[in-house]
C-alpha positions as CSV (number, residue, x, y, z in Angstrom):
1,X,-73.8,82.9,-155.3
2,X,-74.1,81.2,-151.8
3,X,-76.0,82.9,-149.3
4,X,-74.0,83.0,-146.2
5,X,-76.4,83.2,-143.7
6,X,-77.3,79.6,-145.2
7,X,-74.1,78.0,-144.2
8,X,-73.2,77.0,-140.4
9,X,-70.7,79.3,-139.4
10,X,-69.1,76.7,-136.6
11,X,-69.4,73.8,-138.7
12,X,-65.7,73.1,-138.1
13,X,-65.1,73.5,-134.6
14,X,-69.2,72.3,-133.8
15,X,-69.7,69.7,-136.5
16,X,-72.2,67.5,-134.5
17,X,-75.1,69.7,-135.2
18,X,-74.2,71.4,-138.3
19,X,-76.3,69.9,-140.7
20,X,-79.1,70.6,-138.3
21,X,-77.7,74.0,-138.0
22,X,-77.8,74.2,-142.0
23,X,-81.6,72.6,-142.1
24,X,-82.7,75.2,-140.0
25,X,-81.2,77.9,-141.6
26,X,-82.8,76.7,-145.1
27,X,-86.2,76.3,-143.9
28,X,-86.5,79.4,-141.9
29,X,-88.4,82.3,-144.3
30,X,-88.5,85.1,-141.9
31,X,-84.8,87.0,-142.5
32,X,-84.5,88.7,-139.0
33,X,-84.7,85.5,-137.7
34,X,-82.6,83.8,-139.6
35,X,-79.8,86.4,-139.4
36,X,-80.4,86.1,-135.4
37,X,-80.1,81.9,-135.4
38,X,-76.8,81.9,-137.7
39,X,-75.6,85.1,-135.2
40,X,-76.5,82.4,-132.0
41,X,-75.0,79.8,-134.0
42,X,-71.8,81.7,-134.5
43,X,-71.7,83.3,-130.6
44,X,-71.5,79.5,-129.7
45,X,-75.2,78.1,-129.9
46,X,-75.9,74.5,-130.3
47,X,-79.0,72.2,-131.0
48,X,-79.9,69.4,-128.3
49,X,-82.6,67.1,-127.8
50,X,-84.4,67.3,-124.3
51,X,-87.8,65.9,-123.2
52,X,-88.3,65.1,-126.8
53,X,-88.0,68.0,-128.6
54,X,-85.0,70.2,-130.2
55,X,-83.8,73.3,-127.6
56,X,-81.3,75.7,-128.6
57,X,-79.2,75.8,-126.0
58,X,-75.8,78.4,-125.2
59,X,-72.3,76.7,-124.7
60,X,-71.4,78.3,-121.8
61,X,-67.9,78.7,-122.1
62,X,-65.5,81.6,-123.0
63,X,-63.2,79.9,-125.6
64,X,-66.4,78.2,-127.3
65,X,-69.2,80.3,-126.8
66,X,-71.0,82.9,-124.5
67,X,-69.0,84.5,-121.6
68,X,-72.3,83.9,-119.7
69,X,-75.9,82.4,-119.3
70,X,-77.2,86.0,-118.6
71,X,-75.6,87.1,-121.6
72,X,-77.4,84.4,-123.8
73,X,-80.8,84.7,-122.0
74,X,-80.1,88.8,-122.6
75,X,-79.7,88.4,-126.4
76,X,-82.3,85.5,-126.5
77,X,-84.9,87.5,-125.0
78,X,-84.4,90.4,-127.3
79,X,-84.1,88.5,-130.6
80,X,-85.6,84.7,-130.4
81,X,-88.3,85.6,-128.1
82,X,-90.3,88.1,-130.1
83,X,-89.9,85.0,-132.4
84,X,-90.9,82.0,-130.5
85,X,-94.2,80.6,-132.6
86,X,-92.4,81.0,-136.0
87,X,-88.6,79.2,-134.4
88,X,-90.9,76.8,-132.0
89,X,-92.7,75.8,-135.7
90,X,-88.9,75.6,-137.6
91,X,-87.2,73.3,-134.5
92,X,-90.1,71.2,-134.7
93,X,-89.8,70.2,-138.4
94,X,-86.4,68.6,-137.5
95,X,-85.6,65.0,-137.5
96,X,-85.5,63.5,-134.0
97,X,-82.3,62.0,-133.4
98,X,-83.3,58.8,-133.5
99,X,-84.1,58.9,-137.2
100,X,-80.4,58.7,-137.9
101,X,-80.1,61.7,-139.7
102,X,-77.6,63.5,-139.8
């Protein structure tokens, strides 16, 4: 049986970071966390690379994604923050982009 929280739940509409998305998810241990990233992914979260280093960042748009950056940084701040060290650790264990993958 596949474990859902395992699979990238915007995969079709957001397929330019989904196997990222589906690394991350695979690699993370702690299950709070990983119910929090694939709930982010699904609200409309993506992965992008800035100063060298993978951010998760909000898509700040309605139809996509969060109504509002206050709403993300509320929700962030409540369930990502408490685990910074252990998804700071998991975001740098991914490729950099310019390893061609994915």
């Amino acid at each position: 049986m596949t474990d859902v929280l395992l699979i990238d739940p915007r995969a079709r509409d957001l397929p330019e970071d989904s196997l990222l998305w589906e690394f991350l998810l695979a690699r993370c241990s702690d299950e709070k966390l990983r119910i929090s990233l694939h709930a982010f992914r699904a609200a409309g979260t993506r992965l992008a690379w800035r100063n060298n280093r993978w951010i998760i960042e909000p898509i700040l748009d309605p139809r996509q994604g969060w109504s509002s950056y206050e709403e993300y940084r509320r929700l962030r701040d409540q369930f990502l923050l408490p685990k910074r060290l252990e998804l700071t650790r998991l975001l740098a264990e991914l490729p950099p982009p310019e390893v061609g993958w994915p």
